[in-house]
N, C-alpha and C positions, 0 to 999 in steps of 0.2 A: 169524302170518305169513299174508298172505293166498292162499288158494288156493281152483279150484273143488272142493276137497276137504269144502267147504262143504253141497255137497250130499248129502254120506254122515255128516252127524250122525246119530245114533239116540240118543232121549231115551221116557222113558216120556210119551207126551202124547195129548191126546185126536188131534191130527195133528200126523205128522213126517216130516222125510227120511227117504226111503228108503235102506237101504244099499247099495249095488255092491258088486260080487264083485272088481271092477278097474279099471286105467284105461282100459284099450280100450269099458268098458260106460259109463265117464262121458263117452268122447268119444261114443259112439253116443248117448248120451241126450241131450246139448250139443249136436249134430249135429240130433238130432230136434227140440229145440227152438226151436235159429234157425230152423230151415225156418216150426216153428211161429207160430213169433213174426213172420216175415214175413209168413207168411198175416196173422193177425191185424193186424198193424199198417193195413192196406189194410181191415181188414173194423173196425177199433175206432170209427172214426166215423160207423158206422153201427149198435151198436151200441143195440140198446132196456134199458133198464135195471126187471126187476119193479118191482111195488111193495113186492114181500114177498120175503126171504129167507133161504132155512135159511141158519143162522150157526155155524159151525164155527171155533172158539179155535184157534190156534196156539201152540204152546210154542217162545220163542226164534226163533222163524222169520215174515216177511214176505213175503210173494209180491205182483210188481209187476203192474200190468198190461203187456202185449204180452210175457209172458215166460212159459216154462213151468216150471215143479218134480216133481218127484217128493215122494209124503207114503205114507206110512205111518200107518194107522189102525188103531187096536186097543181103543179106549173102547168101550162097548156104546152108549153114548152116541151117539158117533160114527158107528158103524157104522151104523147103527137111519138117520142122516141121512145117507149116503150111498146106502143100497138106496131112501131114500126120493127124493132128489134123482134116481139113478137112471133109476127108472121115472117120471121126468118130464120137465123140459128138461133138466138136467143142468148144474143153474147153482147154484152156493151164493156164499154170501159169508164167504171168509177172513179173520179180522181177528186180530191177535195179542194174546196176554194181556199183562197189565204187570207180571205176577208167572211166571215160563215155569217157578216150582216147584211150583205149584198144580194140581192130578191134573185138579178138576173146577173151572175158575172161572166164577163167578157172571156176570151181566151189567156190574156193579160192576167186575170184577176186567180188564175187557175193552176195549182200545181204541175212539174210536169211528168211525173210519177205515180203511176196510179194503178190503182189492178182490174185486169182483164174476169167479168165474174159473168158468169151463167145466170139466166132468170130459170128459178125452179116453179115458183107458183106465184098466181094471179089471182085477187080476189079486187073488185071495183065495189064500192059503195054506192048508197045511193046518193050520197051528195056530187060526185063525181070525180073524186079519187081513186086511186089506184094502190092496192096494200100488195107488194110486193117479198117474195122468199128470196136471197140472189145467194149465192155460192161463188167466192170468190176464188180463182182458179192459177193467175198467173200475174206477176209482177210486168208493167209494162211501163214505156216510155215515149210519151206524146214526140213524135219529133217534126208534125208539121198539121193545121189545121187545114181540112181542105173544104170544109160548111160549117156556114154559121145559121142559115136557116134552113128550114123550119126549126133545127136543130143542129148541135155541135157535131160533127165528124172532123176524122183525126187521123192521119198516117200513123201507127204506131211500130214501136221493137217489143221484141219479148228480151226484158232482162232475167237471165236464169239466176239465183241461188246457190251461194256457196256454203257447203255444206263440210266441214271438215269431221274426220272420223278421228278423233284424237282424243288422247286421255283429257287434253284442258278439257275439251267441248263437253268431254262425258262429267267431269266437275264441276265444270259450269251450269251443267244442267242439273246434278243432284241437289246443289244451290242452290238453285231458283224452284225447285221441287221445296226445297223445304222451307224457303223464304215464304213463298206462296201457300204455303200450310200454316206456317204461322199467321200470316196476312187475314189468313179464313176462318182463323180462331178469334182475331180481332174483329171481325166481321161479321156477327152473327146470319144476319140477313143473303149472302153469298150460299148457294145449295150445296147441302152436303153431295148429293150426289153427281154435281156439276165439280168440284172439287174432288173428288175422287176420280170421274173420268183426264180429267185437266193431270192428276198426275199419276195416271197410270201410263201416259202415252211417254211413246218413246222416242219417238223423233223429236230432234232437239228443237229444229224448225217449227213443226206443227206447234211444239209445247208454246213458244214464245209467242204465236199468233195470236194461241187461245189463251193465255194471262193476259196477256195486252190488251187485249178485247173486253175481258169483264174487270179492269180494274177503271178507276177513272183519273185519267192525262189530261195534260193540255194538246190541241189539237197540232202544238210544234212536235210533241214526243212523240204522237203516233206516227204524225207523217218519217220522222227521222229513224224511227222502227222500220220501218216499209221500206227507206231507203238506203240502211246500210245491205250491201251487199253480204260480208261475210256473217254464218250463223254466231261464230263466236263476238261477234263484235255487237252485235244484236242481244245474245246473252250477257256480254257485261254492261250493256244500258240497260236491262229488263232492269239486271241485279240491282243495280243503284236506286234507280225509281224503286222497288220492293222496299230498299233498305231504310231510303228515305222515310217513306208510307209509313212504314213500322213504326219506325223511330217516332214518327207524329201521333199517330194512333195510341201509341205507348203513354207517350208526355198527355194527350187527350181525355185517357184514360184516368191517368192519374190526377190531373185535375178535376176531374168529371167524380171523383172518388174522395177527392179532400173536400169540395163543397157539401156532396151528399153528407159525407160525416162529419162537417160543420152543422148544417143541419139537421141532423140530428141529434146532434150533442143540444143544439140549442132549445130544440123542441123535447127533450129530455130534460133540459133545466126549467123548462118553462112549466112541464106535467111537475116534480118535485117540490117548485114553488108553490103550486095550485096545493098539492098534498098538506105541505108546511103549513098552509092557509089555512088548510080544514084541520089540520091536529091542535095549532093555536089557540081556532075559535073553540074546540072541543075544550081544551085547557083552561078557557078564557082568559088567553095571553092574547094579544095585539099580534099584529104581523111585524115584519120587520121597516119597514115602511111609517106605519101605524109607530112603531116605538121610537126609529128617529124621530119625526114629528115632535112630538112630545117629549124628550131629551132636549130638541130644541127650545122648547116654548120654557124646559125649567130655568135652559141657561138664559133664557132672555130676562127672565123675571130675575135672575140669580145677577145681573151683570150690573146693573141701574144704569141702564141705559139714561140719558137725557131724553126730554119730550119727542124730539122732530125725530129721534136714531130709533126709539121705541117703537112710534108708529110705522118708521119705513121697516122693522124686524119683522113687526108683525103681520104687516102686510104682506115681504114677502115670503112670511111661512105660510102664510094662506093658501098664496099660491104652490107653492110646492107641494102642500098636501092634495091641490085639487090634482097634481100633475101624475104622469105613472113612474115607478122609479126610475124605467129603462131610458128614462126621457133628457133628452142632450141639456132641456133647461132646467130639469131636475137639481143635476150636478153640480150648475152654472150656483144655482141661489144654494144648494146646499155649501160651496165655497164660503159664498158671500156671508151665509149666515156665521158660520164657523169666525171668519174675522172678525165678524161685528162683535158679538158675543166672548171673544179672546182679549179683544184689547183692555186695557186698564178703566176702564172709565171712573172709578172711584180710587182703585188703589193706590196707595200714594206712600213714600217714607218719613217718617218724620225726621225735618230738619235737626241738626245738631247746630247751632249759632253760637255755640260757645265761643266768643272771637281769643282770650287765652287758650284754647285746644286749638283753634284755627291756627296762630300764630303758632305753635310747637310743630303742628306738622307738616307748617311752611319751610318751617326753619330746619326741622328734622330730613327735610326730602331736598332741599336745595341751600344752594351755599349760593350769596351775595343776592343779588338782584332786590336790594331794599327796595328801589320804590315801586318794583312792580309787585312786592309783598302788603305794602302798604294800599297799595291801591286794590287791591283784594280782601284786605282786613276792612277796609273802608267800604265796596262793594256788599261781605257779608254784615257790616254793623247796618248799612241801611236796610237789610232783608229783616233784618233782627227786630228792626225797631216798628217798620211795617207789620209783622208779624206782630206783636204785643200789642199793636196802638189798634189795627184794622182786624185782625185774627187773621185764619186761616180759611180759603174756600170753603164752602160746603160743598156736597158731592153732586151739587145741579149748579154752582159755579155761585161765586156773590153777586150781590146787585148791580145793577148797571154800574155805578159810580165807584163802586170799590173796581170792578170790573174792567172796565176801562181805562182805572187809572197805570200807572206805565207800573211793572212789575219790577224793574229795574234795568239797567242797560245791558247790549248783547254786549260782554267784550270779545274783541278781536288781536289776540298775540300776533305783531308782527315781528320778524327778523331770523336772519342767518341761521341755515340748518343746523342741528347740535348744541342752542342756544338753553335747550328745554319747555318750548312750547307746548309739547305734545304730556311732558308729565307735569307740568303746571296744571293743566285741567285734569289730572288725575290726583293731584293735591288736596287740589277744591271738591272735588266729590268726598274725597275721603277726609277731608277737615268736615263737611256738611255731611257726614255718614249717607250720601245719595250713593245711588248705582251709576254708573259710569260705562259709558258707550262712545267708541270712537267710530265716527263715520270719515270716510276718506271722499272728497268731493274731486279730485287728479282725473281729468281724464272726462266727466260726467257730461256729457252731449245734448241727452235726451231729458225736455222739463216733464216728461213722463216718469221721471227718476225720482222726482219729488216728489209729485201731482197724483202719481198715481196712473193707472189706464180705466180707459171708462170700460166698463162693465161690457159691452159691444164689441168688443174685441175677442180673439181667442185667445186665453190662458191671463186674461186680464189679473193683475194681481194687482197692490195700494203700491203708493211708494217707499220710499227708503225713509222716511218721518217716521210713517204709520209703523213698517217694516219693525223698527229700531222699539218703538214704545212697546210693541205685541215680544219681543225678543227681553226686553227687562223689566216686562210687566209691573209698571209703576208707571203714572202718570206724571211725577216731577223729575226723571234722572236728570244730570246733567249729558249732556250731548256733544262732545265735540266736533265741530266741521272742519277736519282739517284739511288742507291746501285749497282753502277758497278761493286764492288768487288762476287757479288751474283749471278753475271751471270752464268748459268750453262752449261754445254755440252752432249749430248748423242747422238743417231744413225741418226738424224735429221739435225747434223751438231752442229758446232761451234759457237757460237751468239757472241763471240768476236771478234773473227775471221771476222764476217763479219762489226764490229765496226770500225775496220781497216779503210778502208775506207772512213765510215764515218767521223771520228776524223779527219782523216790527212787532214790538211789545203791545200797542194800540191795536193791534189787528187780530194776530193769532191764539186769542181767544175763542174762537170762531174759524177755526182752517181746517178749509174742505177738500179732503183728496174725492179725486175726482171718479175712484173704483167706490169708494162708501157713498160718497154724495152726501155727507150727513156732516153736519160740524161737533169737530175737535177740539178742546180745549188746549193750547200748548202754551200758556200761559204761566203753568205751573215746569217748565222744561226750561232748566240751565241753560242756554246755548253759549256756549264758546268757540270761535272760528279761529283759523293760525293761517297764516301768508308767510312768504319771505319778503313779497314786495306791494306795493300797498297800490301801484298805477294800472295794475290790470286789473282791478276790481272795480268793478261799473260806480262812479260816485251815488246815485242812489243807491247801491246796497250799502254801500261804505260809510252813507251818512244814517245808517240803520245800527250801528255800531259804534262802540266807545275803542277808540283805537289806542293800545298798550304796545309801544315798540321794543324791544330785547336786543341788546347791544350785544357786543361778544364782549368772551371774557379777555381780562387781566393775564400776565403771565402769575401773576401772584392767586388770583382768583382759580386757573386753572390749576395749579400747583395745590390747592388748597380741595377741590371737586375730584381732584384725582387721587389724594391720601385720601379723604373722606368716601367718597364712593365709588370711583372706578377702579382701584385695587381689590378693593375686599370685593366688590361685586365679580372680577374674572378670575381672583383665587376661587371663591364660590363655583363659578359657572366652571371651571375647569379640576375641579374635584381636586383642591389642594386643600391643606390644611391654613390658618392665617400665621404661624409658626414656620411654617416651611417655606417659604418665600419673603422678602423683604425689597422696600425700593430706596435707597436714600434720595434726600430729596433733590442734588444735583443727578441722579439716575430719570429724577422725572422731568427736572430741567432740561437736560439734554433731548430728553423727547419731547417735548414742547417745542425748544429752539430747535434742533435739528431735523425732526422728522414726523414737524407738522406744519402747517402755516393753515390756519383755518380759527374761524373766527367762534364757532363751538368749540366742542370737545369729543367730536363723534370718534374721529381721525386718531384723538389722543387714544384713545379705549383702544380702537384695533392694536394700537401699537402697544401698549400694555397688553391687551390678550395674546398679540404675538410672543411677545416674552414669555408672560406665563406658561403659554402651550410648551414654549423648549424646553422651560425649567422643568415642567411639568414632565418632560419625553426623560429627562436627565437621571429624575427621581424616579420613574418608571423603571429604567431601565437598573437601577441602584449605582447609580456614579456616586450619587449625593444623597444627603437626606435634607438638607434646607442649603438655602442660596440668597445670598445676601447679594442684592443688583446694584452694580453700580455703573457710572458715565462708560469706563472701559467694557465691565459687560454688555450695557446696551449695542457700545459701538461691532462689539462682540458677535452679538446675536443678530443683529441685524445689518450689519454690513453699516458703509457710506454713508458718512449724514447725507439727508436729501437737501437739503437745505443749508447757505451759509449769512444769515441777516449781515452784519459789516461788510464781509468780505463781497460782497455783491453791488452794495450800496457803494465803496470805495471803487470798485472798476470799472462802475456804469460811468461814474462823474469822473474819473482823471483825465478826460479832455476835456476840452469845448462842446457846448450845445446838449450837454445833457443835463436836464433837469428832473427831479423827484416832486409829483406831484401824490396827491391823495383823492380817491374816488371812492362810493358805497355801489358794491351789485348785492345779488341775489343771497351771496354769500359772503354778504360781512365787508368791512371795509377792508382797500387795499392799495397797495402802491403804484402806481402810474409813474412811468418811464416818460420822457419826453425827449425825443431826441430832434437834432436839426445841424446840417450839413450845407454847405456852399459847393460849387461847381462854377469853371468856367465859361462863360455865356451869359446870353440876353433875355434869355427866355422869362422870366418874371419868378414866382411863385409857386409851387405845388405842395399839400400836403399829400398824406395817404395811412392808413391805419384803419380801413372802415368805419371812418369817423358821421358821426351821425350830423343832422343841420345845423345842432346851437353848438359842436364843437366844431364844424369847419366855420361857422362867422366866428368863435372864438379866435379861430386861428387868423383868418383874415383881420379880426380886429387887431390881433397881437402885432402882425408884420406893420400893418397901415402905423401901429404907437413907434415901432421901433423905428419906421424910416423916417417918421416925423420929428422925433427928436434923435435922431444920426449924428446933430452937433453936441448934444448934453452928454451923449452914449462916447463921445469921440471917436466915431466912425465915419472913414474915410471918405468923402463927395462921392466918388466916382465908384462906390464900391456897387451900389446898386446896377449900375450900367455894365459892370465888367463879369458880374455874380449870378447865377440860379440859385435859388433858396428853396431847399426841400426838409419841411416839417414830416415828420414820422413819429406813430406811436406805435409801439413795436404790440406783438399778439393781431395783427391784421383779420387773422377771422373771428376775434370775438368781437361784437358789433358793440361803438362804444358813444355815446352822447353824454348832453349833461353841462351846465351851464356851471363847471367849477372849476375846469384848466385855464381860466383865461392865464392868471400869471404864472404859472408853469409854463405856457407857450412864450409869454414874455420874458420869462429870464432862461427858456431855451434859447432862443431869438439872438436876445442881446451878448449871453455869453461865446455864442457862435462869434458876432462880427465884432468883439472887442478881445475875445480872444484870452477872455476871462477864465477860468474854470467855475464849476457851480458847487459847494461844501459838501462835501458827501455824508455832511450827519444834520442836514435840513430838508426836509417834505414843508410842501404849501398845498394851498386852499384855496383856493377864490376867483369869481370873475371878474373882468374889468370895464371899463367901458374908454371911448375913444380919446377921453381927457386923462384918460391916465389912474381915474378911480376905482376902488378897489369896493368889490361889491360883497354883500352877504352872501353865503350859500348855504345847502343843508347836508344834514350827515356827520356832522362834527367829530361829534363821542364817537361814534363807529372811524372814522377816519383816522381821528387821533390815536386809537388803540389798534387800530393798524399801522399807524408808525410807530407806537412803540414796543409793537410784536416783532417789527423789522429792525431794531437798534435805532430809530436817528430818537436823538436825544434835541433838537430845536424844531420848534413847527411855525410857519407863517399863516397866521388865519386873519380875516379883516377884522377893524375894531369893532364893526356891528356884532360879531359874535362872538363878542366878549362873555354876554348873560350863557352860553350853552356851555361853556369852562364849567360854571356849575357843576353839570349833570356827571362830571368823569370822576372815579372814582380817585379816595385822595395818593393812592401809590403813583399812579398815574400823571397825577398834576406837579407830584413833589419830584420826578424822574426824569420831565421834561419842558423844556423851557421856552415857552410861548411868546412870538412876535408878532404884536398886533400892529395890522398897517391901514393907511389910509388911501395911501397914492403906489402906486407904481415903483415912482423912484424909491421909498422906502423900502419895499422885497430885493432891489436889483443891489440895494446900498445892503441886507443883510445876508442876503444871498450866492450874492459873487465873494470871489476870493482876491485881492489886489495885484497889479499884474506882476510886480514884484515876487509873490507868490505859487 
């Protein structure tokens, strides 16, 4: 901060400020020196400048001309050249060092710019110092050393002063007149009557010596002041340094100004509080403090806590009351109590097991899927009969033995998006009159997510378990976990890992998020999980679970879910009346067959809501007042069927090497392409289709059957020596595996080298092995009802999975007509077409 406190530095130097005793002695000496500097300014241009001059260093310090300083001298050095200056004219030359840490510096270490100053007075101590008055008089320029001992002398120049008389310079200086006035309001401590002499002077020169002087620089700025030659160029660096000053002082200020009135606000809340304190106790009301506490302690008793949850409450309200409110661990356990105290620990809904009500609004919410109904009527009759035979918990849980016994199984809905997994468990809540909570598992990294954070952390909260029971305030809801297959892992921990757990019926009786530290009963909590696929679920969670798969639908089944609920559901949502819109049922056909392929019905719905919204734009606008949909409207409203099942099937196969295979993904079963080409050359073999490891030995088994039996196939000796064979399964960036193309690549293979075609209204199934057998695989139902979403009307599956024919529904089975094989040769004998053909 600037001030002329400037001139009471004291450094160890060969010359330096002298110190003052006070301010009364720095206005006397301020005082003494404008007069001085008056004098001088009148006598500077008449000034003779030696040729020669003792040279005396400064440490940190610059003296201008027409100004005076106080210096302190205590070097032997020093001193030796001032009794010598002394007894002569009494003229030396000040120039500052460029290092102001260096005891003794060299002529090197020395600027070469410096001012020529007068000693006006001499006072010596007794320690043996020398306090010196000096009057700085003229600008000079070392231009050769000619001693270095006893002391520094110097050849010097007299640089004169360029002074221009010009309106800038005269604005320049009203400027720095009022810069500097402001500066000194910021500055309490700067003398008012040193500030007034400072700007009454009228030389623009003099003025910039003596601001520069009492404000405080670094020892680059002063020197760089000293050195510019012209006045004005001098007054626009004063100006900036001012502006800068300011500008800090200002922002100083104002921070120096928000604290203060921070504290004071706080020491104002803190007297109020005190006050509150004494009006309470006068009242004999508690403080506020005092009535948390005790709000806590009702809801503790009010919650029925369990034994171990009790003692850890009450403990830590003990502490909290020892603690003060403002207190960070205050907060911490006020949190912590608030959760404990919220969760359900006794309240609960009572079950509805009515399995006739069950059944109604199984059937009222979904269309087909018997046996996953069944096995949900069957999951609630054994709750049902648990219930009657053992009763219901009491609110500190039953005995070990009822306790431990398993509650029932977690089930897990697996399959194809749009199937209804997600309002299957919202069936079952509302068949069992529970509350119903969906948690979404997609995504979940951190086993903090379950677990909980421990209390040790910042903004520690429980986890998404606890989170879910405090949000439905009952201790039995049902739960959904849905996309458990999506759970993920990284340096955070394992989030199925900590599922374990949860899931297990045997366990989570007893589960402890790791923010409470106290055990949970979750025992009495539904869980139902949904996947689409069942291989990224870690086998211990997955053997924690009763696994329920969800096939897709039927065209019959979807035609039957879209009259019954996706109609009236998007004339609803789209503000129509059920009168003003209509679908027949080839209206819904065609959008099944044309402009869906998907193994739910998600896809079907937009495409009905599509329509509805135009009807809907139609009858807004008043074209219409109801609208009867039909195949032509569809085609209408929506443009190009997206899709053609025959027509595609028909033009993949009218050559050679394409065969129609069957696969299950993520979503639902589907058709596999198989295709396979010759070329001329030697080269051997290649597939490609980013085929995963059990489909490229698939395919290497396929080629090794087909070249082995080359005579049975009636293919040519030499055809392998003359041929490259390239297997391809087309969609290259979907990544594809799976042990069920083997004979799909075998009667790609063989129809390639005999030059067969392959029936374009037959899909197959199955692996094989090198003898030529034809192996089980899985996926059937899903695969099957993916051919006959695609039109083929024969399917080759092996005789092993005969028993899964079963499971398809009977439109299904009567629609399409099934070749079960054994061997090889049996797929190529119903598969191929005769070459006559």
């Amino acid at each position: 901060m600037p001030s002329n406190k400037r001139l009471g530095r004291l450094t160890q130097s060969a010359a330096q400020p002298i110190t003052l005793e006070n301010d009364e002695q720095n206005v006397k000496l301020s005082s003494e020196s404008a007069q001085v500097n008056d004098e001088s300014a009148q006598a500077s241009a008449t000034i003779q400048v030696p040729a020669e001059l003792p040279i005396l260093p400064l440490r940190g310090l610059v003296v201008y001309p027409q100004t005076a300083m106080p210096l302190n001298i205590g070097q032997r050095r020093s001193v030796r050249l001032v009794d010598d200056a002394v007894s002569g004219d009494r003229l030396i030359g000040l120039v500052a060092s460029r290092n102001p840490e260096l005891e003794m510096p060299e002529p090197n270490d020395i600027y070469t710019i410096g001012t020529m100053a007068a000693i006006l007075r001499l006072f010596r101590t007794p320690d043996g110092t020398i306090r010196l008055l000096v009057q700085g008089l003229a600008r000079i320029r070392i231009e050769e050393y000619t001693q270095q001992e006893p002391f520094l002398r110097a050849r010097v120049t007299h640089i004169p002063e360029l002074v221009e008389e010009t309106d800038e310079v005269e604005a320049l200086r009203r400027t720095v007149v009022d810069q500097f006035s402001k500066l000194a309001e910021l500055v309490p401590s700067i003398p008012r009557d040193l500030v007034s002499s400072t700007i009454s002077t009228r030389d623009p020169l003099q003025l910039v010596y003596a601001i520069a002087t009492y404000i405080r620089l670094d020892l680059e700025s002063y020197q760089r002041i000293l050195e510019l030659d012209s006045v004005s160029e001098k007054l626009h660096l004063l100006l900036e340094i001012l502006s800068k000053e300011i500008k800090v002082l200002e922002i100083s200020r104002r921070i120096q100004s928000q604290a203060q009135s921070q504290i004071d606000r706080m020491q104002r809340d803190h007297y109020l509080r005190q006050q509150l304190k004494v009006i309470q106790s006068e009242l004999g009301e508690g403080d506020e403090q005092s009535v948390e506490i005790e709000q806590f302690r009702e809801r503790i008793a009010a919650a029925g806590l369990p034994e171990e949850a009790l003692r850890e409450a009450q403990r830590e309200l003990d502490r909290m009351a020892r603690l003060p409110a403002a207190s960070a661990e205050y907060a911490v356990i006020r949190t912590y109590l608030d959760w404990m105290t919220s969760l359900p620990w006794t309240k609960r809904t009572e079950d509805n097991l009515n399995i006739r009500h069950a059944r109604q609004v199984l059937e009222a919410d979904h269309y087909g899927l018997k046996d996953i109904k069944e096995r949900i009527l069957e999951f609630l009759a054994v709750r049902r009969l648990r219930a009657e035979r053992y009763g219901n918990a009491n609110s500190n849980g039953a005995s070990d033995s009822v306790r431990r016994d398993r509650q029932g199984a977690i089930l897990c809905f697996v399959g194809p998006p749009g199937v209804g997994k997600t309002s299957l468990g919202a069936s079952i809540a509302r068949a069992m009159e529970r509350k119903f909570t969906r948690m979404s598992l997609g995504g979940v990294r951190d086993e903090a997510e379950i677990r909980g954070f421990r209390r040790t952390y910042i903004g520690a909260m429980p986890g998404r378990i606890i989170q879910t029971l405090r949000r439905v305030e009952t201790r039995n809801p049902v739960i959904m976990l849905d996309e458990i297959d999506k759970i993920g892992r990284d340096f955070r921990g394992d989030p199925s890992a900590a599922l374990l757990e949860v899931l297990d019926p045997e366990q989570n009786h007893e589960f402890r998020d790791h923010y409470l530290d106290v055990p949970f009963d979750l025992s009495e909590v539904l869980f139902i999980t949904t996947a689409n696929e069942l291989d990224p679920i870690p086998p211990p969670l997955r053997d924690r679970m009763e696994i329920i798969a969800l096939s897709g639908y039927t065209e019959q089944e979807k035609l039957q879910i879209a009259s019954r609920y996706l109609v009236p559901r998007q004339i609803r949502e789209n503000g129509l009346k059920p009168n003003e819109v209509q679908f027949t049922q080839d209206a819904l056909q065609a959008l099944i067959r044309d402009y869906t392929r998907e193994a739910g019905v998600r896809n079907l719905e937009r495409a009905i809501g599509s329509v509805v919204r135009k009807v809907a734009t139609r009858i807004a606008e008043g074209e219409v007042k109801r609208v009867r949909v039909t195949p032509a409207a569809v085609r209408k409203m929506l443009g190009k069927p997206r899709f053609g099942y025959g027509e595609e099937l028909a033009s993949r196969t009218e050559l050679p090497g394409v065969a129609i295979g069957l696969s299950v993904t993520a979503f639902g079963g589907d058709v596999l392409f198989v295709e396979a080409t010759h070329m001329p050359g030697s080269k051997g073999f290649q597939y490609t289709g980013q085929l995963g490891e059990v489909m490229q030995e698939s395919a290497r088994a396929a080629f090794s059957y087909v070249r082995a039996h080359a005579d049975d196939l009636g293919i040519s000796p030499d055809y392998f020596e003359k041929h490259d064979i390239h297997l391809h399964v087309p969609a290259g960036a979907v990544p594809k595996d799976g042990p069920s193309a083997g004979i799909t690549m075998v009667t790609a293979l063989a129809s390639l080298m005999t030059g067969r075609t392959v029936k374009h209204n037959v899909a197959m199934t199955g692996e094989i092995t090198l003898r030529g057998k034809v192996l089980p695989v899985g996926g059937i139902k899903d695969k099957v009802l993916a051919a006959h979403r695609f039109g083929v009307d024969t399917v080759i599956l092996p005789v092993r999975n005969q028993p899964d024919l079963d499971d398809l529904p009977d439109d299904v089975r009567e629609a399409l007509t099934f070749i079960l094989v054994d061997d090889v040769k049996e797929v190529l004998e119903a598969a191929l077409t005769l070459k006559s053909e």
